[in-house]
Every structure is written in C-alpha cells, then in structure tokens.
C-alpha positions in Angstrom: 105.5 103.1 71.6 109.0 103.9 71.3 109.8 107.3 71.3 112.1 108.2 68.3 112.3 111.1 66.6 109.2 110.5 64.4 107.0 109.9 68.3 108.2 113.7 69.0 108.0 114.9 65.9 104.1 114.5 65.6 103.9 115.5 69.3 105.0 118.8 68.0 102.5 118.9 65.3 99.9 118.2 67.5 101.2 121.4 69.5 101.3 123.6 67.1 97.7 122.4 65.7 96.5 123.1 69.1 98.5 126.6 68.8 101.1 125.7 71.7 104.0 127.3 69.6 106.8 127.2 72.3 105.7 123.4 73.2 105.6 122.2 69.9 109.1 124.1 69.0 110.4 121.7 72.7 109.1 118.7 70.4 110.6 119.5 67.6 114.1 120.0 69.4 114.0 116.5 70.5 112.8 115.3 67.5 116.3 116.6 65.8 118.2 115.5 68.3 117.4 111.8 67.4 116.7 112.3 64.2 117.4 115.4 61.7 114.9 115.7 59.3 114.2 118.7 56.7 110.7 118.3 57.7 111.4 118.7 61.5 113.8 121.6 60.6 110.7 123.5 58.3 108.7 123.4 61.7 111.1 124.9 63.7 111.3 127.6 60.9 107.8 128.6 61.2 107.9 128.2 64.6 110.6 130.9 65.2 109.2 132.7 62.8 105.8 133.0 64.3 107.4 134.1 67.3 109.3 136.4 65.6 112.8 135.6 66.6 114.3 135.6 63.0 117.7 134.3 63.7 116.5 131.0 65.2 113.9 130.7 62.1 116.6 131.3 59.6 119.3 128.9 61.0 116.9 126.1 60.9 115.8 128.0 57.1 119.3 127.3 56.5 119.4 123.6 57.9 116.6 123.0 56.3 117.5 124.3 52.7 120.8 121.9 53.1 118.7 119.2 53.8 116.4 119.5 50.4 117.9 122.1 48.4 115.8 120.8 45.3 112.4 121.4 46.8 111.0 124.6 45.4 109.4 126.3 48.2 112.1 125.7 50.4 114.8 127.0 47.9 112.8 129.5 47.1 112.1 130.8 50.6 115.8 130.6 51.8 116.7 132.7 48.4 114.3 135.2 49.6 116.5 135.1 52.9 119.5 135.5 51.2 118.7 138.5 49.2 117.7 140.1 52.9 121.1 139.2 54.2 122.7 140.9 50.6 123.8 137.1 49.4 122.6 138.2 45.7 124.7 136.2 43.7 124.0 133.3 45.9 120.1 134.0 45.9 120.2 134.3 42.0 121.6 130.8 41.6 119.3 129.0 43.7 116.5 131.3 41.9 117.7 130.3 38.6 117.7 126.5 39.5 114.2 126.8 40.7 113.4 128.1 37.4 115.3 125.7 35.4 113.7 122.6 37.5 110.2 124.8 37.5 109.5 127.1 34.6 105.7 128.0 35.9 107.1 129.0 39.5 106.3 132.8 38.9 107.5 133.9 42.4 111.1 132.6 41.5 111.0 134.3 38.0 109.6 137.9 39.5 112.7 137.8 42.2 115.3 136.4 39.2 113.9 139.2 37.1 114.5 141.9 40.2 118.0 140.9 40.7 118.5 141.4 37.3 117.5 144.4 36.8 119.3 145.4 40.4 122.4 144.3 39.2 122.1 145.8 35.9 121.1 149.1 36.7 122.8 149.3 40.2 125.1 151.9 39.5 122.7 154.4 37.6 120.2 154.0 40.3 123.2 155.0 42.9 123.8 158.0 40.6 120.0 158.9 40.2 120.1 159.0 44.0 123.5 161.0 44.4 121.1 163.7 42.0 117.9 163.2 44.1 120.1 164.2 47.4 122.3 166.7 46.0 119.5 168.1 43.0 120.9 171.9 44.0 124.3 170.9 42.9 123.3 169.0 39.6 120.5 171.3 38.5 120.3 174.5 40.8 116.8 173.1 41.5 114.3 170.9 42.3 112.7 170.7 38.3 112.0 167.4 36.4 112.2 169.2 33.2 115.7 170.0 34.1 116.9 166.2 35.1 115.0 165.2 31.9 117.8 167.4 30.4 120.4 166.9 32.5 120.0 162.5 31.9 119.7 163.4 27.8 123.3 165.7 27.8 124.8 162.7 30.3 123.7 160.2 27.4 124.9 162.8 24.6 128.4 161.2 24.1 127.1 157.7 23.6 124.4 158.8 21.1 125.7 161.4 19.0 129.5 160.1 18.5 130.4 156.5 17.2 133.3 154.6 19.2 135.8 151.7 18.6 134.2 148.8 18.9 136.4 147.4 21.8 135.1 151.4 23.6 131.5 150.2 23.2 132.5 146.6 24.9 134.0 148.1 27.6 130.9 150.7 28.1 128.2 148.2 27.8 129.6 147.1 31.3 131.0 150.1 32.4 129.1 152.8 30.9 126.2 154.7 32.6 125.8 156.7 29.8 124.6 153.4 28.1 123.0 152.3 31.5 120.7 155.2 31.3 120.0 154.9 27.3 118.5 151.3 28.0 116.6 152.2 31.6 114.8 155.0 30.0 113.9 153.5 27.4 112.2 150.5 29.8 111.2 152.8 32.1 109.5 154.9 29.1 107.6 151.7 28.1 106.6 151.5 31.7 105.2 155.0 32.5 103.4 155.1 29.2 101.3 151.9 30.1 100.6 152.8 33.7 99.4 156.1 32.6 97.7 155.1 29.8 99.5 157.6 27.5 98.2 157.2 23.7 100.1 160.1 22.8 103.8 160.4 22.2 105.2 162.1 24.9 108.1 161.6 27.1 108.3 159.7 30.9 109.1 163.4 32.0 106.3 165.6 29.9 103.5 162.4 31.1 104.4 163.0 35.2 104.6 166.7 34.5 101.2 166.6 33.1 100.1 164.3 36.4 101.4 167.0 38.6 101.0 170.7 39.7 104.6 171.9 39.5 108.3 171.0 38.9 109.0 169.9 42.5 106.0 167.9 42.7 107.0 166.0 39.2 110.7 165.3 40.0 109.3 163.6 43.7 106.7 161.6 41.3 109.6 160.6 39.2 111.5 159.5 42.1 108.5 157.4 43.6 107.8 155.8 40.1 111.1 155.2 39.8 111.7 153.1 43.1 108.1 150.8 42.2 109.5 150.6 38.6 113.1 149.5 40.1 111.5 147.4 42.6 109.0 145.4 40.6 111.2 143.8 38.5 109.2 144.4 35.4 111.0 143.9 31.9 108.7 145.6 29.2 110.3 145.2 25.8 109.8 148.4 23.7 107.3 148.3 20.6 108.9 147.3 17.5 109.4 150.7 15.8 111.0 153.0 18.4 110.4 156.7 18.1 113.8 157.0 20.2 116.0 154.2 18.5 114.8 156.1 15.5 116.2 159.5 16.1 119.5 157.6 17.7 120.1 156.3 14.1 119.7 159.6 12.4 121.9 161.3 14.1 124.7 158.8 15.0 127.4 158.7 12.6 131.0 158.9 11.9 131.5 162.6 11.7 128.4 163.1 13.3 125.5 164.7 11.1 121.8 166.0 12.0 120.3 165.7 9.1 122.9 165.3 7.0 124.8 168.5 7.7 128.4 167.4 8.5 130.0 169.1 11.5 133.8 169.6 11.0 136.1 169.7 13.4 137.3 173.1 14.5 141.3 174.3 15.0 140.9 176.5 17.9 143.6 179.7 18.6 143.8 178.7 22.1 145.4 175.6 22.3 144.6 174.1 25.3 140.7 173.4 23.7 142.7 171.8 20.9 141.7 168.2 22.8 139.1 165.4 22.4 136.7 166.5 24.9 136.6 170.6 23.3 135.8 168.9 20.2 133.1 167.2 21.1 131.9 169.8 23.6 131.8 172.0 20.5 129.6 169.5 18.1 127.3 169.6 20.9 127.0 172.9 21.0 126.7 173.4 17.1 124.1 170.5 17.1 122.1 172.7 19.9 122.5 175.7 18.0 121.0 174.5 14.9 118.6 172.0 16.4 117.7 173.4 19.8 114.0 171.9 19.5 115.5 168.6 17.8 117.9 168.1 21.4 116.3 170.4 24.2 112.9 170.5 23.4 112.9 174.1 23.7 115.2 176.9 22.8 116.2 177.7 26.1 119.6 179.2 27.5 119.1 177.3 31.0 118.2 173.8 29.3 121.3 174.3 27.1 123.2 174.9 30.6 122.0 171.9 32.1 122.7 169.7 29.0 125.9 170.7 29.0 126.2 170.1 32.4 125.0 166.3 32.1 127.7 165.7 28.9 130.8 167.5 30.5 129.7 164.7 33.7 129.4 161.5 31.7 132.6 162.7 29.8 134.7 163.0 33.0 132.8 160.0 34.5 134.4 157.8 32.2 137.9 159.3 31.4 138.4 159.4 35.5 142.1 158.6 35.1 142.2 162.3 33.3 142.3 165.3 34.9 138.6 166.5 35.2 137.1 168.9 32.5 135.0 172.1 32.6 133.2 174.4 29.9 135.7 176.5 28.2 138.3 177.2 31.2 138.6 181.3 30.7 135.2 182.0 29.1 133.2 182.9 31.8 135.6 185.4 33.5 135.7 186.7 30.0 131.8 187.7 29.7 132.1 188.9 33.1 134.8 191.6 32.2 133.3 192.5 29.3 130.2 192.9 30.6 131.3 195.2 33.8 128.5 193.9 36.0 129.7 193.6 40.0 130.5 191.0 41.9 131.1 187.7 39.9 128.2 185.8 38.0 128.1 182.4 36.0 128.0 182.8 32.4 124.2 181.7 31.7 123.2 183.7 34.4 124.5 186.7 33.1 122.6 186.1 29.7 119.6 185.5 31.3 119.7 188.6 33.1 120.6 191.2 30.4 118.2 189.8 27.7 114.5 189.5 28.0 113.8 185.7 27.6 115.1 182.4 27.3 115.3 182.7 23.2 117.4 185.6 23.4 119.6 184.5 26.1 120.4 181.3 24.3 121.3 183.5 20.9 123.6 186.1 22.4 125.3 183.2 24.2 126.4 181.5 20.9 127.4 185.3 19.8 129.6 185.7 22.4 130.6 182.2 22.6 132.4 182.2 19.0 133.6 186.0 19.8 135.4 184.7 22.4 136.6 181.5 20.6 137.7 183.7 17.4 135.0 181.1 15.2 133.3 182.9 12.0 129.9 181.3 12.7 
C-alpha cells in the first residue's frame, strides 16, 4: 500500500483510538506534510489540546479554520478562540455567518448575543467597576441603596431635560447616562425573573430584601451583575413599563413634574448664571417638591448622593469644560455661619445639627436659597 497522506492519516486515528496521543499527533504530522487536509489539521487540534499545549492546538485551529471556514463547528470553535485572544470584531463576524448559514446553532447566537451586549455596555461596566473599587470616593460607603441613587442622579440629565436631536445622536453612542437608562432597565427585567419578584420593586430594594445589610446587597449586586453581563441574556421589558412611564411624565421642554413648570432662575452671583447651575437647580427644586417621587425617601444623604451622580454624568460628557462642582462658595458659607471647628462638608453639617434625615434635608433647602438670595 502506498503510503500517502491518507495511509498516515488513519494510522493516526488508529492511535488516538487506542489513546497513543503523542503517536497519533507523529502521524498526523506526516500526514500534512504530503497532504494538508482540514480534517488532518482538526486532529492535531485535539491532539494539542488534550495535551494541553494550547498554542500548538490553536495554530492548527487556525489552519484548520482556513481550510473550511464554512463548517459550523469549526467556525464556531475558532471564534471561541478569538474572543480568548480579544479578536471581538473578528469573532462576531464569523459568529454572525454561522448564524446567517445556521439559524438553530444556539451556541453561535448565545456568544453573538454576549459580544453584543459587551460591546454595548463596555464602558458602563468599566465605570460600574471604577465605583465597585473606589465605592468610598463615589458614595462614602459600601451601601446599595446609595449606588441605586447615585446611578438614578448620573441618569438625571438624560431623563428629566429634552436635548437637540443631533445631542441625543451623539449620546446614544456616547452617552453613559443613556447606557445605564437601557442596562437597568434589562437588568431590571432580569433580576425580577430570577427572583421571582411579583411585586413592583426595584433591582436594588429585591437584593436588599435577599440580603442582611447594605454591604452584603452592593457585593450581591456586583455578583448578579457579572452572571447578568456574562450570560448574554437580552430580556425585552413587558409592554407597559412602570419606568418608561414615569420618564414620559416628567420629560419635557421646560421640564414639569406634574405639570408644575420650573422656571429658570437669574442668580445675583453670576458665575451660577451657566447651563449646568440651571439645571443643577431644577434638580434640586424637583427633589424638593418630589423627594419620594426621585429619591425614594426624603433623605439629606440620598439628596447628596443624587447630586453627586448628576454633577458626574454632567462633567462626564462636557469633558472639554472645565469640571463643575455644587455651588463653588456654599459650603464654606454654612461653615462660617455655623461656627463649628475644624472644616465639615455641607450635608454633614445638616445632618449633625438636626435630628433626622427629614429635617436635615429641609434646613438644607433653607439655607440653600438664603445663600442663593431665592424667595422660595
């Protein structure tokens, strides 16, 4: 019998059948050599891979992708290797081809549908992470209920004010404001059906409920996060949505809650006499008449970490501006007129000469507009 490449070829099989890995991979070699073959190439993948030498296996994944790029499991397992190596764009075509040739292939849409959502979302998971790391600089603590209200201020700008239509364009690409509008509201979906949650109740008031405290909450959100990010699960929200509901009635041109129009204000000091002071002040008259409606709760240290949130997103995207903060002057202010030593933030202050949350959150406003010259 001649001995071509087919004569080694099934010398190798009959190897690797006998479980003679390193043999069969010597046949397989010299079955290439005289004649390459995707088939021979597949062999040597497993081969290598079996042994675990990975770089071996994934040249000959490579060779043998080139050689039949339109079989399924081939392209689908040398899309898998590209993703590894950080080839996405790559990896999505050759998954979107499987999908086009193979519309039941439900590995290739799971893995489409991941890089998807990666790509999508890739930037507001970076930022969610920066926060995770760095959650004493973002929210003093480690407390879902305050990220919950920190992500709701950050989304503020693109809820409550209406932009130019080429604005909205740009920050449907752009925008992580937007970014976290649409996760959330996914991830919302998500939570409720994994936690079988009849009830309406947020993603952060159903993990609170699954956990003993704040810290243990924000980790669980973190955790649920990754499998939601992970899994590559699109749920589409139900057709009436509670959220895209409240969005509408309070979006509009001047912006309103419930109908009660918020003018702009001509401040004495001139320097808040700019777009961002404006808005930062309809924020803080929408909080003040709808605290409930906004934070949940009538709280000084929620309205803190709102505010926090909606001065980032508004800095975040004007980054070729110098970078804003809450009323430059204000807090030195309080902390003259209140004689205390040393030097405190503002809310702190509040908090500690008042006797609750409620009462913190009231005085603020009073001194707020005292110092502001406003006639509330």
């Amino acid at each position: 019998m001649k001995k071509d490449g087919y004569y080694y070829y099934c010398k190798g099989e009959e190897s690797r059948e006998n479980n003679q890995i390193e043999t069969a991979i010597q046949y397989y070699l010299k079955s290439v050599l005289l004649e390459k073959h995707f088939k021979t190439y597949a062999r040597l993948y497993e081969c290598y891979f079996m042994l675990n030498q990975f770089d071996l296996a994934n040249y000959f994944l490579t060779l043998e992708y080139q050689g039949n790029p339109n079989n399924d499991k081939v392209a689908f397992q040398y899309a898998m290797y590209l993703i590894q190596e950080k080839e996405t764009a790559m990896a999505k075509k050759i998954l979107a081809d499987i999908i086009k040739r193979n519309p039941t292939y439900k590995h290739a849409k799971l893995e489409f549908q991941k890089l998807q959502m990666q790509q999508k979302y890739q930037k507001l998971i970076q930022f969610l992470e920066e926060i995770r790391v760095d959650y004493k600089g973002y929210l003093g603590t480690k407390s879902l209920c305050l990220l919950h209200c920190y992500l709701l201020g950050f989304q503020a700008d693109k809820l409550l004010f209406k932009k130019p239509k080429v604005v909205e364009e740009k920050e449907q690409i752009l925008g992580l404001d937007l970014a976290i509008w649409n996760f959330m509201k996914e991830f919302q979906r998500w939570i409720e059906l994994k936690y079988a949650c009849k009830l309406t109740q947020s993603w952060s008031n159903i993990l609170r409920f699954h956990t003993d405290n704040e810290e243990e909450a924000f980790d669980l959100f973190y955790q649920e996060l990754h499998i939601f990010y992970q899994s590559g699960i699109l749920i589409e929200p139900q057709e009436q949505d509670t959220n895209e509901k409240n969005k509408k009635q309070y979006c509009a041109e001047d912006v309103q809650i419930y109908g009660q129009d918020i003018t702009l204000v001509l401040f004495k000091k001139t320097q808040y006499n700019h777009e961002f002071y404006q808005r930062l002040w309809k924020v803080l008259t929408m909080i003040k008449r709808r605290p409930l409606f906004l934070l949940e709760e009538k709280s000084l240290t929620l309205t803190n970490i709102f505010l926090r949130g909606f001065i980032e997103a508004y800095n975040r995207s004007h980054e070729e501006e110098a970078a804003y903060t809450f009323f430059p002057g204000f807090e030195k202010w309080v902390n003259q007129r209140e004689k205390l030593k040393g030097y405190h933030p503002w809310h702190k202050i509040f908090l500690f000469i008042t006797a609750n949350q409620s009462e913190a959150f009231d005085l603020f406003f009073t001194y707020l507009e005292e110092y502001l010259e406003i006639n509330s």
